[in-house]
VOTI-455541 format. One record per residue (C-alpha): residue number from 1; x, y, z. Coordinates in Angstrom, 1 decimal. Example, Ala and Ser with C-alpha at 12.3 -4.5 7.8 and 13.67 -1.06 7.14 Angstrom:
2
ATOM_1_12.3_-4.5_7.8 $
ATOM_2_13.7_-1.1_7.1 $
//
This chain:
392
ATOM_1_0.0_0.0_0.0 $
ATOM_2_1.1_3.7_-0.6 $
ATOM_3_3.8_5.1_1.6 $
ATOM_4_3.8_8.5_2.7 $
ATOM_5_6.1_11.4_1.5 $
ATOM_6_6.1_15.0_2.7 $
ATOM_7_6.3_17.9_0.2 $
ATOM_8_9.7_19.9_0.3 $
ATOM_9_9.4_22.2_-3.1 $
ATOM_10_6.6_22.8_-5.8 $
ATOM_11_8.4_22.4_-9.3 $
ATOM_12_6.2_23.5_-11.6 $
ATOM_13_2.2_23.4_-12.8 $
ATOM_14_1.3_20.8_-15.5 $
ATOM_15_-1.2_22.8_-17.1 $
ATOM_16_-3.3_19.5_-18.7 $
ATOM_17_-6.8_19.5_-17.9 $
ATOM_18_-8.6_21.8_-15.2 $
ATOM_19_-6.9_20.0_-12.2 $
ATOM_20_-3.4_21.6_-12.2 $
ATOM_21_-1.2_18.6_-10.8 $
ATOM_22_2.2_19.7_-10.7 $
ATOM_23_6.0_18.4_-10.2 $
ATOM_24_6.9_18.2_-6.3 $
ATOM_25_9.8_17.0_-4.5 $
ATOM_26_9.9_15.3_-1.6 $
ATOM_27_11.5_14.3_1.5 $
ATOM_28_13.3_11.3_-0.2 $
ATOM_29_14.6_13.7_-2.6 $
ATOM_30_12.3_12.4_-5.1 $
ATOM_31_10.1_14.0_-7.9 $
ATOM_32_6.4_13.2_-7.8 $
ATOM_33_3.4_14.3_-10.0 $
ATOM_34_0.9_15.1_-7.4 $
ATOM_35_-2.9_15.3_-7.7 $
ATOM_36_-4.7_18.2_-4.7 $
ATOM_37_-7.3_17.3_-2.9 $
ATOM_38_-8.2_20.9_-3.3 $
ATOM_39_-8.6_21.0_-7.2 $
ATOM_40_-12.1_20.8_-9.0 $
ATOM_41_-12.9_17.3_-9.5 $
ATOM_42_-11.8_17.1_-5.1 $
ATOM_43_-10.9_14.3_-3.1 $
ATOM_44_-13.5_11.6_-5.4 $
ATOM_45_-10.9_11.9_-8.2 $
ATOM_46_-8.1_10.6_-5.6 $
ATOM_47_-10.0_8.0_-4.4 $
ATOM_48_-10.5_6.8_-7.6 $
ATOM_49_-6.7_7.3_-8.8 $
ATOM_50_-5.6_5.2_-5.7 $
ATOM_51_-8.1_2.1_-6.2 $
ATOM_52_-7.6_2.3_-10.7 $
ATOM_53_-4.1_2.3_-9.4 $
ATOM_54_-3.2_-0.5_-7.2 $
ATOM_55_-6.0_-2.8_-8.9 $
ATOM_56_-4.1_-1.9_-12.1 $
ATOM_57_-0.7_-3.2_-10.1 $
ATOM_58_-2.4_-6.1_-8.8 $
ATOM_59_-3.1_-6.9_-12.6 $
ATOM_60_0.5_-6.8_-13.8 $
ATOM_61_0.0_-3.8_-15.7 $
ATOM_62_2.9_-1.1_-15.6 $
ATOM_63_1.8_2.1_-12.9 $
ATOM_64_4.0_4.6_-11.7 $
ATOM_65_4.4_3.8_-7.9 $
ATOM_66_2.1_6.1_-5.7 $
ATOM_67_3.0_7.7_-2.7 $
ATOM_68_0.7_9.7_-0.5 $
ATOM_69_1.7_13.1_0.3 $
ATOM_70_1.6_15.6_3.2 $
ATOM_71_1.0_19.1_2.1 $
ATOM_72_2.1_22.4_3.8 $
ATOM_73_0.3_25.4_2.4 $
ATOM_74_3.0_27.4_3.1 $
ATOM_75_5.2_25.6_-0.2 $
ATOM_76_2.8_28.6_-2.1 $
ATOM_77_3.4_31.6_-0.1 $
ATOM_78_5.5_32.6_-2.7 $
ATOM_79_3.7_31.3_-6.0 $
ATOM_80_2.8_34.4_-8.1 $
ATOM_81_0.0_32.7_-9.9 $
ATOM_82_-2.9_33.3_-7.5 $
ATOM_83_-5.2_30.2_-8.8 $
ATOM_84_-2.0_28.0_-7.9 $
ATOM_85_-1.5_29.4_-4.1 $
ATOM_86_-5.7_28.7_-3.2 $
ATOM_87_-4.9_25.3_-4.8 $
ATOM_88_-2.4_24.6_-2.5 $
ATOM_89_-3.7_26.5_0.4 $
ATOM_90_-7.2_24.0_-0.5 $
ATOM_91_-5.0_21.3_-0.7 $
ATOM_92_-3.3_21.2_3.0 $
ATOM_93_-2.7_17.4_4.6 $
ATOM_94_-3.1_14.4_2.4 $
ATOM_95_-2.6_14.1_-1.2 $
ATOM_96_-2.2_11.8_-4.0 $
ATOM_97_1.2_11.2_-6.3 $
ATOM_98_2.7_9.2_-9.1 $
ATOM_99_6.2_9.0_-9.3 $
ATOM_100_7.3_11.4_-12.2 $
ATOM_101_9.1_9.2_-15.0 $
ATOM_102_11.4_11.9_-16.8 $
ATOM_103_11.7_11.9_-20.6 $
ATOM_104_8.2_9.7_-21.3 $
ATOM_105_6.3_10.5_-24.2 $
ATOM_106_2.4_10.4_-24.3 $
ATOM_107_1.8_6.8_-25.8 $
ATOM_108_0.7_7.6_-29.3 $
ATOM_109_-0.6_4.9_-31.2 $
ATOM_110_0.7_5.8_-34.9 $
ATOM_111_4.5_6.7_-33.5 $
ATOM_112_4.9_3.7_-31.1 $
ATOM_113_5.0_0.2_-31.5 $
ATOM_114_1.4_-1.6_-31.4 $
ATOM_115_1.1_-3.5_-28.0 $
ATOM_116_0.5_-7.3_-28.0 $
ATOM_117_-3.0_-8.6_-28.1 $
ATOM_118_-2.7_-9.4_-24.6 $
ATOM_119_-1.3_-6.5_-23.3 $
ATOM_120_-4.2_-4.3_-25.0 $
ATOM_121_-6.5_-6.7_-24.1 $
ATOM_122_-5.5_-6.6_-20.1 $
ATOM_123_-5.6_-2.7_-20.5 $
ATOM_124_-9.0_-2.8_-22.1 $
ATOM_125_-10.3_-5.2_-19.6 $
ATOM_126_-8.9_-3.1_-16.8 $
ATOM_127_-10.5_0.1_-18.3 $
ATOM_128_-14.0_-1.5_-18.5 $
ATOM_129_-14.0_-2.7_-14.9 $
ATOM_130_-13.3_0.6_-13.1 $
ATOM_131_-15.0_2.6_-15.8 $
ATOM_132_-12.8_4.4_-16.8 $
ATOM_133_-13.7_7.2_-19.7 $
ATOM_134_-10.4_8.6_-20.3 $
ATOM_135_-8.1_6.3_-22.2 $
ATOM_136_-9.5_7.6_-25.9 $
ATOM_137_-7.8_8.5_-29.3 $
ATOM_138_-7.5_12.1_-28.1 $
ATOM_139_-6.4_11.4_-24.7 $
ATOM_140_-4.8_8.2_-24.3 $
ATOM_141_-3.7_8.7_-20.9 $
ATOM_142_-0.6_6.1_-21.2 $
ATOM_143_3.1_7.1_-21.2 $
ATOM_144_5.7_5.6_-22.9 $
ATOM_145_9.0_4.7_-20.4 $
ATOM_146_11.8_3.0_-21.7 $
ATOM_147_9.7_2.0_-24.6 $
ATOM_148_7.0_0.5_-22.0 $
ATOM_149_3.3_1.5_-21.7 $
ATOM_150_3.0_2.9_-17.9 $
ATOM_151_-0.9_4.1_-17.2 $
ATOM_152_-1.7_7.7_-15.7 $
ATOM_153_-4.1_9.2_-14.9 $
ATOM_154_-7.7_7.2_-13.5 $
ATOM_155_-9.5_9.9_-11.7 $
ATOM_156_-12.4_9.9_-14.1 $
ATOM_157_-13.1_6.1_-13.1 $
ATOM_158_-15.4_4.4_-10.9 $
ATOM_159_-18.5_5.9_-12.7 $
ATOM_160_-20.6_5.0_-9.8 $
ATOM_161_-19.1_7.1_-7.1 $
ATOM_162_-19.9_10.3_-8.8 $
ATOM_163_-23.7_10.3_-7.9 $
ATOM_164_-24.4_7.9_-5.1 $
ATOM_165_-28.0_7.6_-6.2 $
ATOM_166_-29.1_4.0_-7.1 $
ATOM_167_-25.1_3.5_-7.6 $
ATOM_168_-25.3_-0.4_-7.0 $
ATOM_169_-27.3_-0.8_-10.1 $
ATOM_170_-25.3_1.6_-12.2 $
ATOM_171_-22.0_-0.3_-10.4 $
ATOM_172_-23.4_-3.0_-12.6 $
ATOM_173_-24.8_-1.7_-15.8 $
ATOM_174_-22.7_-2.3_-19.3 $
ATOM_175_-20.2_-0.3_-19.7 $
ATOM_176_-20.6_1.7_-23.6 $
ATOM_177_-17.5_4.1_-23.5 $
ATOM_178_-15.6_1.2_-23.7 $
ATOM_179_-16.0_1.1_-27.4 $
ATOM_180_-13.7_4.5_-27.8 $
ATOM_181_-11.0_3.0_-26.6 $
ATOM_182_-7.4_3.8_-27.9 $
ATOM_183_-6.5_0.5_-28.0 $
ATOM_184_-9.0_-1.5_-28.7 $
ATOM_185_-8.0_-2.1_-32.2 $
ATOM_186_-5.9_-4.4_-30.8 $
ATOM_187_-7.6_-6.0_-27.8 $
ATOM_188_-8.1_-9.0_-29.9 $
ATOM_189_-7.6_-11.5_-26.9 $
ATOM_190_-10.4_-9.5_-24.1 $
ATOM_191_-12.4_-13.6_-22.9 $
ATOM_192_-8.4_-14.3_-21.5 $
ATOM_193_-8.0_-10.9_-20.2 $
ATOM_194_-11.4_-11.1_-18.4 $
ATOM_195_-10.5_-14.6_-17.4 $
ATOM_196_-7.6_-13.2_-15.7 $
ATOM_197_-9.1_-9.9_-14.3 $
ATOM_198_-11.5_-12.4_-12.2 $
ATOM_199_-8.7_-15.0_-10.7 $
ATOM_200_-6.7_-11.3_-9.7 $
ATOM_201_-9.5_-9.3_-8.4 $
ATOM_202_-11.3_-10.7_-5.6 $
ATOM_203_-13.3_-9.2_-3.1 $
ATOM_204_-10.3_-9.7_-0.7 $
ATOM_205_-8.0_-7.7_-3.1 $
ATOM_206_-10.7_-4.7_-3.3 $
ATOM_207_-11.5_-4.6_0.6 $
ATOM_208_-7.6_-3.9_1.1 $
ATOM_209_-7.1_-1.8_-1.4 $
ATOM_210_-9.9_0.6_-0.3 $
ATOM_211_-9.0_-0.2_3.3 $
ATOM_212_-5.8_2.3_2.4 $
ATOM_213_-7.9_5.0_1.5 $
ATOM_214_-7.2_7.6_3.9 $
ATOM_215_-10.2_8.4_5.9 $
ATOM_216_-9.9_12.2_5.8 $
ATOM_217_-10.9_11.9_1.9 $
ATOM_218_-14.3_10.4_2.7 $
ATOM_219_-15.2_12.3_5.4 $
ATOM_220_-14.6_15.4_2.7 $
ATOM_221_-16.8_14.5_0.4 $
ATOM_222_-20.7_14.1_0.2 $
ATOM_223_-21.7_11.0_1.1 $
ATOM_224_-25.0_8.9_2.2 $
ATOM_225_-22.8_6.8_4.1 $
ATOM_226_-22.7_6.8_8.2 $
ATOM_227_-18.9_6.0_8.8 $
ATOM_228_-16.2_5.9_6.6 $
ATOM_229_-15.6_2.1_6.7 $
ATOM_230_-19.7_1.8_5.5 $
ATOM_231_-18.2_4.3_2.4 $
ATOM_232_-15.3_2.3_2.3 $
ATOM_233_-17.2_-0.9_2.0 $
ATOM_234_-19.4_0.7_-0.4 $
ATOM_235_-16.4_1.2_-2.9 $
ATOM_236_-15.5_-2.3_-2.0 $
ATOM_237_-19.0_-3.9_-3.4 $
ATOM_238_-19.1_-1.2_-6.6 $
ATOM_239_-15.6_-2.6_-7.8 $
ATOM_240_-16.3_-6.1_-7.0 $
ATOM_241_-19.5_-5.7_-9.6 $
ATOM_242_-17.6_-7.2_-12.6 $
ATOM_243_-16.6_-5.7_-16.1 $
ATOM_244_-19.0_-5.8_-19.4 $
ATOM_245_-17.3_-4.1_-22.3 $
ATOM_246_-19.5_-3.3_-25.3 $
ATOM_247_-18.9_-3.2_-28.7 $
ATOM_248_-17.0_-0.5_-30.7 $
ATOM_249_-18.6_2.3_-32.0 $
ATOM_250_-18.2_3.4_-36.3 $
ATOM_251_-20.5_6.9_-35.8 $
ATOM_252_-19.1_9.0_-38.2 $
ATOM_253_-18.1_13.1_-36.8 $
ATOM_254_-18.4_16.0_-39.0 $
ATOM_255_-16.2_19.6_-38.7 $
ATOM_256_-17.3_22.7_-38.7 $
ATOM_257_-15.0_25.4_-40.2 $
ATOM_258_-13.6_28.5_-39.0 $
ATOM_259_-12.4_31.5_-40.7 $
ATOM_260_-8.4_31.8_-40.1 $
ATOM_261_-5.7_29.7_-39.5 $
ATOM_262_-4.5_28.3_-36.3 $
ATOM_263_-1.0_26.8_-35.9 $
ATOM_264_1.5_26.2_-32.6 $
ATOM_265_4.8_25.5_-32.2 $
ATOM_266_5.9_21.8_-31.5 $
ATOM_267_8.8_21.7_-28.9 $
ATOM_268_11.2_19.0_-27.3 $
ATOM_269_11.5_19.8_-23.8 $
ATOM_270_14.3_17.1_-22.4 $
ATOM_271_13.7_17.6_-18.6 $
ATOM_272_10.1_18.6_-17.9 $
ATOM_273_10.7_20.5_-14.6 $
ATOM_274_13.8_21.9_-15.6 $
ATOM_275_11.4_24.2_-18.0 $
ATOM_276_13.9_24.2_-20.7 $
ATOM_277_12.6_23.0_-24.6 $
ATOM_278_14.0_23.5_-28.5 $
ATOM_279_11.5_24.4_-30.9 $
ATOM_280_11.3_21.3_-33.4 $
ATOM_281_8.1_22.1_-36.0 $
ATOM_282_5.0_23.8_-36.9 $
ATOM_283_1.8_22.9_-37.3 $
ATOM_284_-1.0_24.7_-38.9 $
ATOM_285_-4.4_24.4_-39.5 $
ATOM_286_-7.2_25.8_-41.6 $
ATOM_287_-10.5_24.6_-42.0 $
ATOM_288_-12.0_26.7_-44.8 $
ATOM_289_-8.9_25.4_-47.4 $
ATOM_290_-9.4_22.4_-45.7 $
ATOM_291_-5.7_22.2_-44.9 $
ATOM_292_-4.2_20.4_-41.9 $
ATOM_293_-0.1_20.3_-42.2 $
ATOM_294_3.0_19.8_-39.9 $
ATOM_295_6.9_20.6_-40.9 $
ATOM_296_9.6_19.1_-38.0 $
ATOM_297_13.2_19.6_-38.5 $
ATOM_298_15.1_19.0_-35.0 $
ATOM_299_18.1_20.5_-34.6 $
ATOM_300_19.9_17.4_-33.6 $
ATOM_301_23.4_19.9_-32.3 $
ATOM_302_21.0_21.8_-30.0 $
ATOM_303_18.7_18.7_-28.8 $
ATOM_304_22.5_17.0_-27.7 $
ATOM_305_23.8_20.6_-26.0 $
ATOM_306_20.7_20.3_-24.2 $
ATOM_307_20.4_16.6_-23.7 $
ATOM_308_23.7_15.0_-24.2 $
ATOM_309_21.8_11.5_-23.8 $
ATOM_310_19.0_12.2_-26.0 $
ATOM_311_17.5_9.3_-27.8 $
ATOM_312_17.0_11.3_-31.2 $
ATOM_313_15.7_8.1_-33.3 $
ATOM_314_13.0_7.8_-30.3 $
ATOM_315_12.4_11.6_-30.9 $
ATOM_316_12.3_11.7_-34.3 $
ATOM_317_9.6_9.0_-34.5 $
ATOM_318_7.7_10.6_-32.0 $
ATOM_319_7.5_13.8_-34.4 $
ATOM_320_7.3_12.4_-37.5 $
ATOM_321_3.9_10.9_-36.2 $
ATOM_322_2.7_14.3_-36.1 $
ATOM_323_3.2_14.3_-39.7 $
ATOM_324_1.1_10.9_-40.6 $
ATOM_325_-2.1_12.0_-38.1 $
ATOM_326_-2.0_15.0_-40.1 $
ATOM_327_-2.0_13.4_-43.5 $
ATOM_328_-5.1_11.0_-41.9 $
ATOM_329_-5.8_7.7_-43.9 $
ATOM_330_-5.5_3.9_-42.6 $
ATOM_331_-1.7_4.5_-41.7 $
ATOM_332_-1.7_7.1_-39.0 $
ATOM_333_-3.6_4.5_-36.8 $
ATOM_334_-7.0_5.6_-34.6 $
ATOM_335_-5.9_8.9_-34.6 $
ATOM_336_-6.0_9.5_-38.3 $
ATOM_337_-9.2_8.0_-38.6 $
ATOM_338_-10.9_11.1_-37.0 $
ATOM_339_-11.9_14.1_-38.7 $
ATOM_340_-9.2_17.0_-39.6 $
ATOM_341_-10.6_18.7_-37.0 $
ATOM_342_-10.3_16.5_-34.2 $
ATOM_343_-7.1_15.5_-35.3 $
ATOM_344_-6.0_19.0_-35.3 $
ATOM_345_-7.1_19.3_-31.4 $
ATOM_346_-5.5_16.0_-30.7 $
ATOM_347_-2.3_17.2_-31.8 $
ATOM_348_-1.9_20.5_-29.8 $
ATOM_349_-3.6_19.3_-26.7 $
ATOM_350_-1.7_20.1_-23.7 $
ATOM_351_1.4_17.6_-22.9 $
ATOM_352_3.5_17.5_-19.7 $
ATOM_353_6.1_14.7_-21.6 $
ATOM_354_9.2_15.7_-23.3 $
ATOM_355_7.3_15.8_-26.8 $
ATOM_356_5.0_19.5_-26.6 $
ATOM_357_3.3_21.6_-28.6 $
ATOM_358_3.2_25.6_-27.4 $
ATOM_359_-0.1_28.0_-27.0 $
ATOM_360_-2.7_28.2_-30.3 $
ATOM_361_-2.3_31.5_-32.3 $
ATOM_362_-3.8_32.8_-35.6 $
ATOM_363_-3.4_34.0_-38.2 $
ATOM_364_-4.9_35.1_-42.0 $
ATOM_365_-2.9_33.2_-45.0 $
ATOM_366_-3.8_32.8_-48.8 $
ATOM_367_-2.1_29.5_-49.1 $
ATOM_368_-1.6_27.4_-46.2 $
ATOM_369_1.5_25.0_-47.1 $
ATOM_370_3.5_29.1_-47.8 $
ATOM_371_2.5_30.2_-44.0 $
ATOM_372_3.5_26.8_-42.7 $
ATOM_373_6.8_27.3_-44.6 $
ATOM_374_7.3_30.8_-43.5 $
ATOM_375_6.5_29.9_-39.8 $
ATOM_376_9.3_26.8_-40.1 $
ATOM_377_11.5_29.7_-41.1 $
ATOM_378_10.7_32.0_-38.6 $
ATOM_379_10.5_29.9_-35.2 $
ATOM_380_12.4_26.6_-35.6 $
ATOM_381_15.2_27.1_-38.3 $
ATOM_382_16.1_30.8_-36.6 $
ATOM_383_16.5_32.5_-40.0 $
ATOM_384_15.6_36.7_-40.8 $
ATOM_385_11.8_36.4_-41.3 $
ATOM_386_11.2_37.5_-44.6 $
ATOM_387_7.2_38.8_-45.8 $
ATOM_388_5.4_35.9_-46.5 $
ATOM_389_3.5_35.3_-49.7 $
ATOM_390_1.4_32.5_-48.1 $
ATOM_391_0.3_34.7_-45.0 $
ATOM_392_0.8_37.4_-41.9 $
//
């Protein structure tokens, strides 16, 4: 069960989503991504992120390790970004934290290697018993460590303990997201993985898992429950209700067309919370030429002054699937199978991994591919900017 570290410095904000985790470090001199109790989705999306996790370790899927951690407000005092210091002043005592694995990449399913069957299979499984609805095309929430798939991220899980109402029927109802999952394309062996889900996960398992739930997070949330172990066994009998995934879903998604075009930078950013990055491409998007492009040239010379150990082949690859969601077609994987629009979204949404893309400007152009171009110039190859015939 977890052990318990005690903030010593606040990094820096990962900006993903409307919880603002951040990088801490701790008392063991370790560097943790930590989830506040204080933050929107409160102290339900812990619970959850603690149970997904350790039933995801009992499973033999890879997890960075969690820790909980003990919060002093005064680690803001200082933080000049006022919505960060009421987080942390919200989010004093007991937290949650994954151990932060420097230099992963967001698992992307065109640039990466395809899991095994059974490897999908035992992720899809595991996604369908704790409900989870945030392991899709456009947010995959997986990481890829020494070319491993590590999961992040389950605080959207346990459907049931949102509302409490009528919950042990819902706790046992078919589980339809299922069918947008990233990596379901491959789940071609789910009868072994459920097979093996219900040998691993027995009520035993669940009652000590969500016996290390600390008490102070039920006691902070609503609940119809009289004491925290009646919550606790509560959690115990929603989880122990069994997993039903449902087919896949072919509905077709349309997009609508704005008026400019939108582009942001890509960067590589070696070491997350030493805020440094290169910038590595463009990508630009405009829907009424229906034109959706990328350009990468990394500068291998600055990427190795940076990060003498880079892995450029693993970077490369990484950007170069930019390229092929962007092109779309049966190549770029689930990804390019969206619309140009979605795809567009997918690739700039917010990344806290070494692989980035910067804030969304605009901008007017007459021919797309000749602003892309002229952007390239401008922000990744360093040269004079020039007027450009393609755009302002």
């Amino acid at each position: 069960m977890p052990r318990t570290v005690t903030a010593t410095r606040y990094v820096t904000p990962l900006r993903e989503g409307g919880s603002l985790p951040a990088i801490i470090e701790a008392d063991d001199a370790g560097l943790y991504v930590v989830k506040f109790r204080g933050a929107g989705q409160g102290a339900k999306a812990l619970v959850a992120e603690l149970i997904a996790g350790e039933l995801a370790r009992e499973l033999g899927l890879r997890v960075p390790e969690l820790v909980l951690v003990e919060l002093d407000p005064a680690l803001g005092r200082n933080e000049p970004d006022s919505e960060i210091r009421e987080l942390l002043k919200a989010s004093a005592g007991l937290n949650l934290a994954l151990d932060y694995l420097p230099a992963s990449v967001t698992f992307d399913p065109v640039a990466d290697p395809a899991p095994t069957a059974a490897e999908a299979s035992g992720i899809v499984a595991f996604d369908a018993y704790i409900t989870n609805v945030d392991r899709t095309p456009r947010n995959p929430n997986m990481l890829t460590w020494h070319r491993k798939l590590w999961l992040i991220d389950h605080g959207a899980s346990l459907y049931f303990h949102h509302s409490w109402d009528d919950w042990e029927a819902r706790s046992q109802g078919r589980f339809a997201p299922i069918k947008d999952h990233v990596l379901l394309p491959w789940a071609t062996a789910l009868t072994e993985a459920g097979k093996h889900l219900g040998e691993r996960i027995t009520r035993e398992v669940v009652e000590r898992i969500v016996g290390a739930i600390p008490e102070a997070w039920l006691t902070s949330t609503e609940s119809p429950f009289p004491t925290a172990e009646a919550h606790r066994a509560a959690y115990a009998t929603g989880c122990c209700a069994g997993w039903k995934p449902c087919p896949r879903s072919s509905r077709r998604r349309t997009v609508p067309a704005p008026s400019s075009f939108d582009y942001a930078i890509i960067r590589v950013v070696p070491r997350v919370e030493r805020e440094e990055f290169i910038n590595a491409g463009v990508v630009l998007f405009c829907a009424t030429q229906r034109f959706l492009g990328v350009r990468v040239e990394p500068d291998e010379a600055r990427l190795k002054a940076l990060w003498p150990d880079v892995d450029v082949d693993v970077i490369r690859g990484h950007l170069e699937s930019f390229r092929r969601v962007c092109e779309g077609g049966k190549g770029s994987g689930p990804i390019g199978q969206l619309s140009q629009k979605e795809r567009w979204h997918w690739v700039v949404a917010p990344r806290s991994t070494i692989i980035q893309t910067g804030p969304v400007h605009s901008g007017l152009c007459t021919e797309p591919q000749a602003a892309l171009e002229h952007l390239l110039d401008s922000v990744v190859r360093m040269k004079r900017a020039t007027p450009s015939p393609g755009g302002r």
